[in-house]
Residue, then its C-alpha position, 0 to 999 in steps of 0.5 A: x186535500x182537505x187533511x194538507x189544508x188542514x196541516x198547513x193550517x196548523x203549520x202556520x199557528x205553529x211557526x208563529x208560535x216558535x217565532x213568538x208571535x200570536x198565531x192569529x193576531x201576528x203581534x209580538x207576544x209578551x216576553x213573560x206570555x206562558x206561550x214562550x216558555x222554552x218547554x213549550x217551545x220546544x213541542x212547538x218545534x217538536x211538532x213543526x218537524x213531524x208536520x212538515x214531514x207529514x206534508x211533504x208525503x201529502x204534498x201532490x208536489x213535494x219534490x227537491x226544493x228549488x230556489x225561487x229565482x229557477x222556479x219563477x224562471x220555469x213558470x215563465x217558460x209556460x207563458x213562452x218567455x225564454x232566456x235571460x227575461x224568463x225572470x221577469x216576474x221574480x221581482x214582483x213575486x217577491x213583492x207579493x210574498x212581502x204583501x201576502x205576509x210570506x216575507x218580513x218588509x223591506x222597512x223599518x218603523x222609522x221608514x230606514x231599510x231594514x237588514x231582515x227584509x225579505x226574510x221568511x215568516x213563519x206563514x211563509x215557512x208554513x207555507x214551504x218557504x225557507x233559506x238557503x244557508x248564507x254564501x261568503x258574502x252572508x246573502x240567502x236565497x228563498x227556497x221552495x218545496x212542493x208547497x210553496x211552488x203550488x202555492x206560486x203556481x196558484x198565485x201566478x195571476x196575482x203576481x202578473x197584476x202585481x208586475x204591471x202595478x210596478x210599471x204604473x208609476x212609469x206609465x203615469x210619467x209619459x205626459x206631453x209634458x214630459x215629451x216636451x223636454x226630450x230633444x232628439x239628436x241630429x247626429x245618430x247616437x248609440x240606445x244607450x245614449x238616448x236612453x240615458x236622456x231618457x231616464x235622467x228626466x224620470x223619477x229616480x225611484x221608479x220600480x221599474x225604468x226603461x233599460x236597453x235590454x228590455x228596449x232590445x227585447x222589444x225591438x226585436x219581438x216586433x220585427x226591428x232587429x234580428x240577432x245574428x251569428x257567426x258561430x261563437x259571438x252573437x250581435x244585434x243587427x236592423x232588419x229592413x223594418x229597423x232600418x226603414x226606422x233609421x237604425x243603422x248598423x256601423x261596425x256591428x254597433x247600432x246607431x239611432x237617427x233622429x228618425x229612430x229616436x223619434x219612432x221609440x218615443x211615439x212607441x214608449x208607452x206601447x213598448x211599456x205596456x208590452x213590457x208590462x204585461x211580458x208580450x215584448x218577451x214572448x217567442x212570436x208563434x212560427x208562421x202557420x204554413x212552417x208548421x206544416x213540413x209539407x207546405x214549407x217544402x213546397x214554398x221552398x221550391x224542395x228538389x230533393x238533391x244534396x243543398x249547401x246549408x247556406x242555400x237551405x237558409x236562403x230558400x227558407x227566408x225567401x219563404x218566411x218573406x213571403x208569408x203574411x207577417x213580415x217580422x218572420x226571419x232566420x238571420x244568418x247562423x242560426x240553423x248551423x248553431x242550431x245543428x250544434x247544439x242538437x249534436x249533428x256538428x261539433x267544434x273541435x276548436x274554439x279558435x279556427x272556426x271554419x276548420x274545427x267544424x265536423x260531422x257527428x255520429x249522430x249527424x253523419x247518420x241523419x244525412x250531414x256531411x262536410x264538402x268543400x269546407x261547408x256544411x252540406x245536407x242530404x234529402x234526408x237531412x233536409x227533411x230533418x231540418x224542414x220537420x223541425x222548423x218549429x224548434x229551430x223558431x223557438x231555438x232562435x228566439x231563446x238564443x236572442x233572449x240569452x246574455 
């Protein structure tokens, strides 16, 4: 480790010098400083290539680079955040890269946006940073080799402090004064409307504003929503909490009450706050009794006789509405989509949904079957499901966070 340390170091003194710059004061060197003579360039890079292939044997992680984006994504998986919000924290890992010196700034001396911002430094590149070639719209992505993802992996606290840091602003803005000018409509309007309110009466450059998305998030890791399938689609609908807060469901299209405009403002700077710090993303743990089979099959009155799939669904929310915590819920279609996407159904047709459906191999071999037209399970494929009522929890939620 002492020796990787060591050729980092000597990495970094080196890029700066291939990018011109003093490798300890990182100022610009002069145009006629010996250090930029193009003989010495050329060791310079000479040099920068035997290091670098050096450090990629030594690094305890070398591996394929990935692009920053995959690499924060899988970081947040860590923390149980799935599915489109995995990339929360991309923007503040930028940010921080920036202030750690590993990206060029996104300003100019005149204070104008600087077209380079985001560029990799020659710390940066020593550190195992580097540049996708450009797409057709000439735009690079940041690539990250072992190097740089130990360094990300080491430095997740600081870009955790930094994704809250980017929400203070906000957090300071939600003053009773501010409330005041909010007016609540007496006729029930989409999020998007209220939300729209909302955000014209804050700063327009806010690092970080309230968007549906992250309201929905939210709502729904709280209790307040569910997502629902029928197959191919999927929907926002109110759990009973939602709708005892006045949202309400019209066509599959949810519309906030005065009540439920209310209950968001009193929970703003909570719902901030959870936001700030990735709670309101984070996959609720199972209720502790379903992470004992045994005990789910008893709360589920198990009989051990062939079930309709609906019925298991029925039978294991009636459990779920027993436990202490009464956010827990499987809405309807999840344990089929569930089924699908472990291989034990499959859909031969997009368009006629009830008739495509069929029984895999592999699912024919676990205990499926198909009777009646509806998706049926035997003992054994009932213990199957009950056995995996943890991954089916972690599945829904992954689903509900997926665009």
């Amino acid at each position: 480790m002492e020796e990787t340390r060591m050729l980092q170091q000597v990495m970094q003194y080196i890029e700066a010098l291939i990018g011109g710059m003093d490798p300890v004061s990182w100022e610009d060197l002069s145009a006629d400083s010996v250090l930029r003579r193009e003989d010495l360039m050329q060791c310079y890079r000479y040099i920068s290539k035997k290091i670098g292939r050096e450090l990629g044997a030594l690094a305890p992680e070398s591996g394929a680079r990935e692009d920053l984006y995959t690499v924060m994504k899988r970081f947040a998986g860590s923390m149980g955040i799935r599915g489109s919000m995995g990339s929360f924290l991309l923007s503040s890992a930028k940010v921080w890269l920036k202030q750690e010196g590993y990206l060029t700034g996104g300003q100019d001396e005149t204070g104008a946006y600087d077209r380079a911002a985001g560029r990799i430094t020659p710390k940066g590149k020593a550190a195992g940073f580097s540049e996708s070639e450009p797409d057709g719209e000439g735009q690079t992505t940041i690539l990250c080799d072992g190097r740089a993802k130990n360094l990300l992996r080491r430095s997740l606290d600081q870009i955790q402090a930094q994704e809250r840091r980017e929400w203070e602003p906000l957090s300071a803005c939600l003053t009773e004064e501010w409330y005041g000018q909010i007016v609540c409509s007496q006729e029930p309007v989409t999020l998007t409307s209220f939300l729209k309110q909302i955000n014209s009466l804050l700063p327009a450059d806010l690092p970080r504003r309230i968007m549906i998305r992250r309201v929905n998030y939210w709502m729904l890791r709280n209790g307040y929503l569910e997502v629902c399938y029928n197959g191919t689609k999927r929907w926002y609908s109110p759990t009973w909490k939602g709708k005892m807060k006045g949202i309400v469901a019209e066509h599959k299209k949810l519309l906030w009450t005065t009540a439920a405009q209310q209950f968001l403002l009193d929970h703003l700077k909570i719902m901030v706050s959870d936001l700030a710090s990735g709670d309101a993303y984070r996959i609720p743990a199972v209720p502790e009794r379903f992470a004992h089979a045994d005990e789910a099959r008893a709360r589920m009155e198990y009989d051990g006789k062939d079930q309709y799939l609906y019925d298991i669904e029925v039978r294991i929310n009636r459990a779920l509405a027993s436990a202490e915590n009464e956010n827990y819920r499987l809405p309807h279609g999840v344990l089929l989509t569930w089924l699908r996407e472990r291989g034990y159904y499959a859909m031969q047709d997009q368009n006629h949904y009830k008739k495509a459906l069929a029984v895999t191999e592999e699912g024919r071999a676990a205990g499926f079957c198909m009777k009646d037209g509806y998706v049926t399970l035997s003992e054994a494929a009932q213990h199957l499901v009950l056995d995996e009522l943890e991954d089916i929890w972690a599945f829904y939620y992954h689903l509900a966070q997926s665009e």
